[in-house]
FINU-519034 format. One record per residue (C-alpha): residue number from 1; x, y, z. Coordinates in steps of 0.1 Angstrom, whole numbers, plus 5000, padded with zeros to 4 digits. Each point is the difference from the previous one (the first is absolute). Layout:
BEGIN
{NUM,{X,Y,Z}}
...
# end
This chain:
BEGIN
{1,{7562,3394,7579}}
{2,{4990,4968,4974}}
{3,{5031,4973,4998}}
{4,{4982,4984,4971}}
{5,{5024,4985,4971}}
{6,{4996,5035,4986}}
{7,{5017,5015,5028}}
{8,{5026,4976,5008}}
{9,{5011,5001,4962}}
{10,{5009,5035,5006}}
{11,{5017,4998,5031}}
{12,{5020,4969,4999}}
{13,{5031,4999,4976}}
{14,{5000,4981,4971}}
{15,{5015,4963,5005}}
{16,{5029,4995,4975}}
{17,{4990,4977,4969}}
{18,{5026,4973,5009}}
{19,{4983,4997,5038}}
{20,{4970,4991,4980}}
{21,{4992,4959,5002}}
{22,{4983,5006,4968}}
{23,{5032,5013,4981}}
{24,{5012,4969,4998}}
{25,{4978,4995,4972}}
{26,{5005,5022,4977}}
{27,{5028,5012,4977}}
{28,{5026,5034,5016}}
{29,{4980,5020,4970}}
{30,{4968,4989,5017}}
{31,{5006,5009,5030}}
{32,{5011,5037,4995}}
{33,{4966,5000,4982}}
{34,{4975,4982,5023}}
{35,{4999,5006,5039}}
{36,{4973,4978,5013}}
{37,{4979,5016,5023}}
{38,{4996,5028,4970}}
{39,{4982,4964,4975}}
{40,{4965,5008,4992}}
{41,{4983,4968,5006}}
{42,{4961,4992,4997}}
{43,{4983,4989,5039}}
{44,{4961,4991,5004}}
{45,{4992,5027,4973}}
{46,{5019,5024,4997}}
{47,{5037,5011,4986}}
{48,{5026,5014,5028}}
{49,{5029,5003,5014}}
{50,{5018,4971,5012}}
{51,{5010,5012,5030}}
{52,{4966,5012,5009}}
{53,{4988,4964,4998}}
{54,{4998,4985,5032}}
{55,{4990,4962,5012}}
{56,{4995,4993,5038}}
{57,{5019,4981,5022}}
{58,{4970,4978,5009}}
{59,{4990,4997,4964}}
{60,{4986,4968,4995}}
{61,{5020,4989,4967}}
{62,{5035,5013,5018}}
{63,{4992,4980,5032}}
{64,{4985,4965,4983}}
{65,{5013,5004,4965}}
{66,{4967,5004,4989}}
{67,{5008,5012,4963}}
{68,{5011,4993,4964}}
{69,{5019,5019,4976}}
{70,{5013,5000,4964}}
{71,{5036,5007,4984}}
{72,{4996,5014,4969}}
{73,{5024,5014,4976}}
{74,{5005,5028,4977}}
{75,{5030,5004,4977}}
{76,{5012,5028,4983}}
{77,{5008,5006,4966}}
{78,{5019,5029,4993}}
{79,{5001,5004,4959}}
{80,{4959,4999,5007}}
{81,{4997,5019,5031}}
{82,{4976,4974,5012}}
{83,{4995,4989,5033}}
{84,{4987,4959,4994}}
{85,{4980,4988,5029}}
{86,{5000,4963,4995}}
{87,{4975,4975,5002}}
{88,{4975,5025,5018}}
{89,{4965,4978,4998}}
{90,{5014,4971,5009}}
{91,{5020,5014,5030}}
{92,{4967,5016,5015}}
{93,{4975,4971,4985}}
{94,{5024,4981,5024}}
{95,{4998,5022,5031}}
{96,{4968,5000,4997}}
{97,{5001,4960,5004}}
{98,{5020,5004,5032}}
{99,{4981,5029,5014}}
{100,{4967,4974,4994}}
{101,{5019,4973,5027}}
{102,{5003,5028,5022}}
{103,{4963,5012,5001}}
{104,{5007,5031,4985}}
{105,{4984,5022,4970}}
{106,{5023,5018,4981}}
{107,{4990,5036,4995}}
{108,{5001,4999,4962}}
{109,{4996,4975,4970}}
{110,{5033,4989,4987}}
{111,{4998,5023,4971}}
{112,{4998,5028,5020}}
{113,{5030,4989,5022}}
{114,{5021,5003,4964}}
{115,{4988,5036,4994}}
{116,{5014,5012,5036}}
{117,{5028,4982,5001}}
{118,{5011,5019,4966}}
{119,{4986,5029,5009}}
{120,{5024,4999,5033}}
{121,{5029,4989,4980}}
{122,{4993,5031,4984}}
{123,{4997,5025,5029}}
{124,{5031,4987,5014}}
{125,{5019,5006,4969}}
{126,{5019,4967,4999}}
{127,{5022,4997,4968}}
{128,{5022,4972,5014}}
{129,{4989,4962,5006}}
{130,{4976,5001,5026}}
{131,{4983,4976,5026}}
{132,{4964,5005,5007}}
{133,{4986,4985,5034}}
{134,{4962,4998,5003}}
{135,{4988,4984,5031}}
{136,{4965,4999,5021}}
{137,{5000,4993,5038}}
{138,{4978,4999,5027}}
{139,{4999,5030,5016}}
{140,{4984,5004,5031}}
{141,{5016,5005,5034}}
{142,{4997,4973,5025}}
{143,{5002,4966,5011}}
{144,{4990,4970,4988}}
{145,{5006,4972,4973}}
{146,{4975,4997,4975}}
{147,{4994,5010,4962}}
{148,{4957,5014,5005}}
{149,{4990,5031,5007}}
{150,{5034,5015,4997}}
{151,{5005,5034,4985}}
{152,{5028,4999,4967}}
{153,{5016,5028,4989}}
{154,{5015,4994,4965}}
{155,{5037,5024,4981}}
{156,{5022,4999,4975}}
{157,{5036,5015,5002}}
{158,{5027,4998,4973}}
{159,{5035,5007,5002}}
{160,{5028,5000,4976}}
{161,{5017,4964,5000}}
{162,{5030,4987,4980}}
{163,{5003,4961,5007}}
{164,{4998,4979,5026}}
{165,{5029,4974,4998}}
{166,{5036,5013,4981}}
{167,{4988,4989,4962}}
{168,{5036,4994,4992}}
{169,{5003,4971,5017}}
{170,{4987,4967,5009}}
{171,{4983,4991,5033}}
{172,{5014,4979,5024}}
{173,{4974,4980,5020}}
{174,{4996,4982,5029}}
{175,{4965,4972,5004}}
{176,{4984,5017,5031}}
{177,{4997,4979,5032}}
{178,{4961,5020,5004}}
{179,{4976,4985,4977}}
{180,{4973,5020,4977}}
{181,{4969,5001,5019}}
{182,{4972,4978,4989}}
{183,{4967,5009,4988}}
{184,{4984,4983,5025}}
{185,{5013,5026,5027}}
{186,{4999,5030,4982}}
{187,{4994,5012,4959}}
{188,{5031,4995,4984}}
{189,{4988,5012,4968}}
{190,{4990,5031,5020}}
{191,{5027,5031,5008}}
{192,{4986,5008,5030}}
{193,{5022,5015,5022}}
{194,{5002,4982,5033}}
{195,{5012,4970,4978}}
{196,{5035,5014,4992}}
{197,{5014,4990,5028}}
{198,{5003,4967,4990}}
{199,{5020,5018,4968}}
{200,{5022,5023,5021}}
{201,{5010,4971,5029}}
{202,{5013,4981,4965}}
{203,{5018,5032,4987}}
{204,{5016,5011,5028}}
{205,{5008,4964,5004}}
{206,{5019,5000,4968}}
{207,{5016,5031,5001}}
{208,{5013,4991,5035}}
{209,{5014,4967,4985}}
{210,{5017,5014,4975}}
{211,{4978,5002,4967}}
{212,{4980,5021,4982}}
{213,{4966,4987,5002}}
{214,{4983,4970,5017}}
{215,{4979,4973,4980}}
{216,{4974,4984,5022}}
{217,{4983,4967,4995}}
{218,{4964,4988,5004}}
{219,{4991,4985,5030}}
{220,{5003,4967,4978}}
{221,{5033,5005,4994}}
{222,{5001,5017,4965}}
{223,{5011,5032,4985}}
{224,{4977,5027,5005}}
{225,{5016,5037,4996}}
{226,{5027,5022,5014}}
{227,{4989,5028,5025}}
{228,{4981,5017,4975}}
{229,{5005,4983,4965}}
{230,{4992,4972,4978}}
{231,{5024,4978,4991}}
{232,{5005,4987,4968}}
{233,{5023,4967,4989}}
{234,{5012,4992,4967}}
{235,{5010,4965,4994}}
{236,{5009,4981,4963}}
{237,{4984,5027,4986}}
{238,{4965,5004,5013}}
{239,{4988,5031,5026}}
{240,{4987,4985,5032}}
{241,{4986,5019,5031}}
{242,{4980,4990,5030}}
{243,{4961,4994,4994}}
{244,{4976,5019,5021}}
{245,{4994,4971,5020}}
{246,{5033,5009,5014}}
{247,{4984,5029,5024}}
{248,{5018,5027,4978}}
{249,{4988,5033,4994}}
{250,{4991,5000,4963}}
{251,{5017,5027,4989}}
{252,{4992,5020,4976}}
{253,{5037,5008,4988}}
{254,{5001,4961,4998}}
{255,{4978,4998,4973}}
{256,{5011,5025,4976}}
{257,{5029,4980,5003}}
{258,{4984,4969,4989}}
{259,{4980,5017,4975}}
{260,{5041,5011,4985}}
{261,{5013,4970,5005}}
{262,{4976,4980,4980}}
{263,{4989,5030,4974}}
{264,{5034,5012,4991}}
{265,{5023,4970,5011}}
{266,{4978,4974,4990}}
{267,{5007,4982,5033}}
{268,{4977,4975,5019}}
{269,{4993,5011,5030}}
{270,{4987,4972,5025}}
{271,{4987,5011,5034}}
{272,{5008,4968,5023}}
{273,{5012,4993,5036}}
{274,{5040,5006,5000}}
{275,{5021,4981,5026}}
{276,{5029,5018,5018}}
{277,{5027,4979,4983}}
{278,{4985,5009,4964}}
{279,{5017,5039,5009}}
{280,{5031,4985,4999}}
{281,{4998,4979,4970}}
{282,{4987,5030,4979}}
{283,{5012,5012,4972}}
{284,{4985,5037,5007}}
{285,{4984,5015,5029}}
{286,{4985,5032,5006}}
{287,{4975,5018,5021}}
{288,{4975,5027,4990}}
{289,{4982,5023,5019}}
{290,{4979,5037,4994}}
{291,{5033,5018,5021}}
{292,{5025,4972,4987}}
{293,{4995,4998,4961}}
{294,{5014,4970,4992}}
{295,{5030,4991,5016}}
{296,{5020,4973,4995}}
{297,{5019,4975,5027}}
{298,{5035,4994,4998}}
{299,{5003,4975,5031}}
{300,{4977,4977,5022}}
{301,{5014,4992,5039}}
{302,{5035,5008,4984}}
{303,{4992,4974,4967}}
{304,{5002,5021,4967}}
{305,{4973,4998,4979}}
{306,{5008,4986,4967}}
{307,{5035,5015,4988}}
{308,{4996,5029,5027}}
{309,{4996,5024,4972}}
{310,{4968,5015,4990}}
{311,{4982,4980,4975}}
{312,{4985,5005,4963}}
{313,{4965,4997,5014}}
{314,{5000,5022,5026}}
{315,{5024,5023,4979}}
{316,{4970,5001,4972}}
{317,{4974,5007,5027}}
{318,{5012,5025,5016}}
{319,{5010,5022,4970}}
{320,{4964,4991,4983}}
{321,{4982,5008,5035}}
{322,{5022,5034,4998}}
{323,{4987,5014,4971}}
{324,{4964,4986,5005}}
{325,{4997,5020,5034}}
{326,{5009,5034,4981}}
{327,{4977,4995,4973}}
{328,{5030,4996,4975}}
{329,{4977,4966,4987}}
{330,{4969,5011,4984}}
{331,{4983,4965,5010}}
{332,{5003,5000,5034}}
{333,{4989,5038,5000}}
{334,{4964,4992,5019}}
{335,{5020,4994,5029}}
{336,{5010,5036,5003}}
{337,{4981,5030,5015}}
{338,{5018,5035,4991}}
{339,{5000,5020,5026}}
{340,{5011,5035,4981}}
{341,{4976,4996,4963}}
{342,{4977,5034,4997}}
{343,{5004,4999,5038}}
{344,{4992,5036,5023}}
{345,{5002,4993,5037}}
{346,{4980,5023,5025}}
{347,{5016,5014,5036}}
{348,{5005,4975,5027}}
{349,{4967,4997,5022}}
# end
């Protein structure tokens, strides 16, 4: 008798959606419509069943953190019936950046990459905001640290995903005692996985503390970015966020929001070194992120931001970025992919 995934999914009862780590993501109407293990998602080739994807435990990329991923969003837009991935190229012109620091060739071009993701957006029949999570690793099973002549394996999954911080309120945030790793141990401008730790000591930090979210310094000393954001300051006027030199990850949601803020706002926007007193002093402050949006920060190690209220800047921004993501401003439309136009899917496999 087999005891393949096939089998056991037969046998074994159904876990309830709330025991799911997962749920905790997604809205109650998404989870009476989405049980994880029953996601198509796309691995080394081929469409299937989430729960018939397996990794090893001796996989290389689990054991070492030998991988790198993306976060990329889709937003839905119900009047249209459009599912909008957002910022597709870029997201997988930049994977493709971090799986080149990691000795690894990416089994398609980046244009490619766009088609499936859609294409599994589609399949899975996700009409809610979504996540999508693409991510090589090195795959073979045994010891030893190194990067050549290592096997990758390369996926995609996407799940439905509301937000990732409360949108109704501001953060309160706490300078991290662990410092944002430097280039000059490992590619900060690189999401490879293995490096997160350095994110999720500083988060669980926080969160343990008291705050929200954690804002980490340089090892210099300055402002860098929270766990997983950008940060963004506004002061007499003028938008300011850390420069690359800063060892951030340049991220890609950060720069649509520059392109707003000085196309539609008419704001400067100076990329500079920002001291750890300047957070206080702001008039504005918010973080922005491919799961946060934009969010803005109400308090700094219990000091409130400017009035404590949310301000006009980050007020604009985040109604502008709102409407730009589901293709409700025809200018910014090229950073949308449909994932539903003139679209038939074929059977999983």
């Amino acid at each position: 008798m087999g005891d393949g995934p096939a089998e056991r999914s037969q046998t074994e009862p159904k876990k309830r959606r709330e025991d799911l780590a997962h749920d905790a993501l997604l809205t109650t109407e998404d989870r009476d419509f989405m049980h994880l293990g029953d996601l198509t998602v796309y691995h080394d080739g081929r469409f299937e069943r989430y729960a018939d994807s397996k990794v090893g435990l001796l996989t290389h990329g689990l054991q070492y953190g030998t991988g790198c991923f993306e976060g990329i969003r889709g937003f839905w837009n119900a009047r249209e019936e459009e599912l909008y991935l957002l910022q597709l190229e870029d997201h997988f012109c930049r994977l493709e950046q971090s799986a080149r620091i990691l000795l690894i060739d990416l089994p398609h071009t980046a244009r490619e990459l766009c088609e499936l993701t859609a294409e599994l957006c589609a399949r899975n029949d996700l009409r809610t905001d979504t996540y999508v999570r693409p991510f090589a690793y090195k795959a073979a099973e045994d010891i030893g640290v190194r990067l050549h002549g290592v096997k990758s394996s390369f996926a995609i999954v996407a799940i439905p995903f509301d937000r990732y911080f409360d949108a109704q309120r501001g953060l309160k945030v706490g300078v991290s005692s662990w410092r944002r790793i430097d280039d000059t141990m490992a590619p900060a401008r690189a999401k490879i996985t293995g490096t997160y730790v350095n994110s999720a000591l500083a988060k669980s930090e926080a969160v343990m503390n008291g705050f929200d979210e954690a804002i980490m310094l340089s090892a210099e000393g300055h402002v860098c970015e929270g766990s997983a954001e950008n940060v963004f300051m506004v002061r007499r006027g003028a938008l300011y966020t850390p420069d690359p030199s800063q060892n951030i990850l340049e991220g890609i949601t950060r720069r649509a929001i520059i392109t707003l803020a000085a196309e539609e706002l008419g704001l400067t926007v100076i990329e500079r070194p920002i001291d750890r007193s300047e957070l206080v002093v702001a008039d504005e402050l918010f973080i922005t992120g491919s799961a946060a949006g934009i969010q803005w920060i109400q308090s700094v190690d219990h000091r409130p931001v400017g009035t404590g209220e949310r301000g006009p800047i980050a007020t604009k921004l985040i109604d502008l970025y709102d409407r730009a993501i589901r293709g409700e401003i025809l200018k910014y439309a090229s950073w949308l992919t449909r994932t539903y136009a003139g679209r038939k899917t074929a059977a999983v496999g």
